[in-house]
N, C-alpha and C positions, 0 to 999 in steps of 0.2 A: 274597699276591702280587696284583698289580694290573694295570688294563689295559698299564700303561706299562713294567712286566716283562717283559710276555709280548707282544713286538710279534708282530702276523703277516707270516710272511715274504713278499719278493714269491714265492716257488716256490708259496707254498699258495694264493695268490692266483690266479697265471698257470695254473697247472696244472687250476683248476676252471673257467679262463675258455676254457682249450684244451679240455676237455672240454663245454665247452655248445658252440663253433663246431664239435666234429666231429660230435655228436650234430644239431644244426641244418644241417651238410651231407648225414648221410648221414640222418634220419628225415623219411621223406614227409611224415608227418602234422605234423610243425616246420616243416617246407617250406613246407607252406600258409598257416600260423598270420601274422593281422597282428596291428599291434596292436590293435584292436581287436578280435578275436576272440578273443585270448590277454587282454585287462585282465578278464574272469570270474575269471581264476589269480589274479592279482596280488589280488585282491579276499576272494577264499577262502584266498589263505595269509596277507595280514593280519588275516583274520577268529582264523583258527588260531592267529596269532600274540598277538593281543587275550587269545586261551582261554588261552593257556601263560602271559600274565604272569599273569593274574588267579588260576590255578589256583599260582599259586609255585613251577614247575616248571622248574627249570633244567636237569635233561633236554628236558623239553618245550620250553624258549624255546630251547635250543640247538637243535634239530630244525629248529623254526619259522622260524628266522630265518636257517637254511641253506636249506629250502627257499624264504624269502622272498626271498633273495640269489641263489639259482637263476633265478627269474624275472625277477628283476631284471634279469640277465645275460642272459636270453634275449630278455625284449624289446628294449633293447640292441642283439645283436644280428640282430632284424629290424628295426629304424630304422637298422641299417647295411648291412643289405641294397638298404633302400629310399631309399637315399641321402639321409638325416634328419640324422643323426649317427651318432660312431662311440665305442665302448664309451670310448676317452680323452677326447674330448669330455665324456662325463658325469664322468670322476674328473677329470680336471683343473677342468672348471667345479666339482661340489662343491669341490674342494682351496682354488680363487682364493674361493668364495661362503667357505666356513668361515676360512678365513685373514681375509679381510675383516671378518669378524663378531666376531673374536676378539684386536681388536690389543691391549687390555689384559692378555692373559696373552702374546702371542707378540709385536708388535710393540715398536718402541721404547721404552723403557723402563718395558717388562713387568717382575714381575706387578703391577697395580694396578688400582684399580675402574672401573667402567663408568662413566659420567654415563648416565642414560636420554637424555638429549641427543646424546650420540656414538651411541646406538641405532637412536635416530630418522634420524638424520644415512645412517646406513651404508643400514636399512631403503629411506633415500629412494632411496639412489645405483642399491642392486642394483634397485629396482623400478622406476628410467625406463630403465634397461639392458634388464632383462626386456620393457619395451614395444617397443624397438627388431630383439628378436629373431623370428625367422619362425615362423610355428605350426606345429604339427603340422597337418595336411591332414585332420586327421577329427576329430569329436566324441565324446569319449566319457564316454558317461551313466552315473547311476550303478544300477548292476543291482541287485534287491532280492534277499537269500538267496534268496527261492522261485524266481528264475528261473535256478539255478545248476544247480538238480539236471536241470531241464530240459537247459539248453543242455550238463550233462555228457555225460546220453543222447545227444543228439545228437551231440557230439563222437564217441562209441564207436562212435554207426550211420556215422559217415565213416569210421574207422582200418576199421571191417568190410567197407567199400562199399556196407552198408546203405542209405544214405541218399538 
């Protein structure tokens, strides 16, 4: 069976994105989370996700990239909180970015090969696009493992009011 058997429906989609905005309304500690406080997650479950391919575990890559896709969705929806963008903003831009990239198999008179010239071509179009669009309003560095387990601690002495 193959990817294109087994589509995912929109209900299993919808349903786990209704589940991250009621989780993100009603958990304090989500409440507070920006982005930048929450990109540690995103960083540690691609790390996770890096271990499952490499370990050949298709349990594992399955786990990892549910829980990759959980954050995903939650960052998401705190840059719709913070009036950034909104969770269709990202699937529609992927949809129009990936449609654009692929007119050899989906476009007009699909399937046939690439030129690296038509690559470059598309490459150029989506990259003065992307200069034209507004930035995210903060920087984000990239954190080394060691300071993951720290700022974990930390995140627990906040959920405790530790902190």
């Amino acid at each position: 069976m193959t990817l294109i058997d087994t589509p995912c429906t929109p209900s299993s989609f919808d349903r786990l994105a209704a589940l991250c905005r009621e989780i993100a309304a009603k958990d304090r500690w989500k409440q507070k989370q920006t982005i930048l406080s929450f990109y540690p997650f995103i960083l540690e479950e691609a790390r996770e996700l890096e271990e499952a391919v490499k370990n050949n575990d298709a349990n594992e890559l399955k786990e990892e990239l549910g829980d990759l896709m959980w954050d995903i969705l939650h960052i998401s929806m705190i840059a719709e909180r913070d009036g950034l963008f909104t969770l269709h903003d990202v699937l529609d831009g992927v949809h129009q970015k990936m449609t654009e990239r692929h007119p050899h198999v989906i476009g007009e008179g699909a399937p046939r090969e690439m030129t690296q010239g038509e690559w470059n071509s598309i490459k150029q179009r989506q990259n003065e696009r992307k200069k034209g669009s507004p930035a995210v309003p903060i920087t984000l560095p990239i954190i080394p493992s060691a300071v993951l387990p720290i700022r974990q601690e930390k995140q627990e002495r906040i959920n405790e009011g530790t902190a």
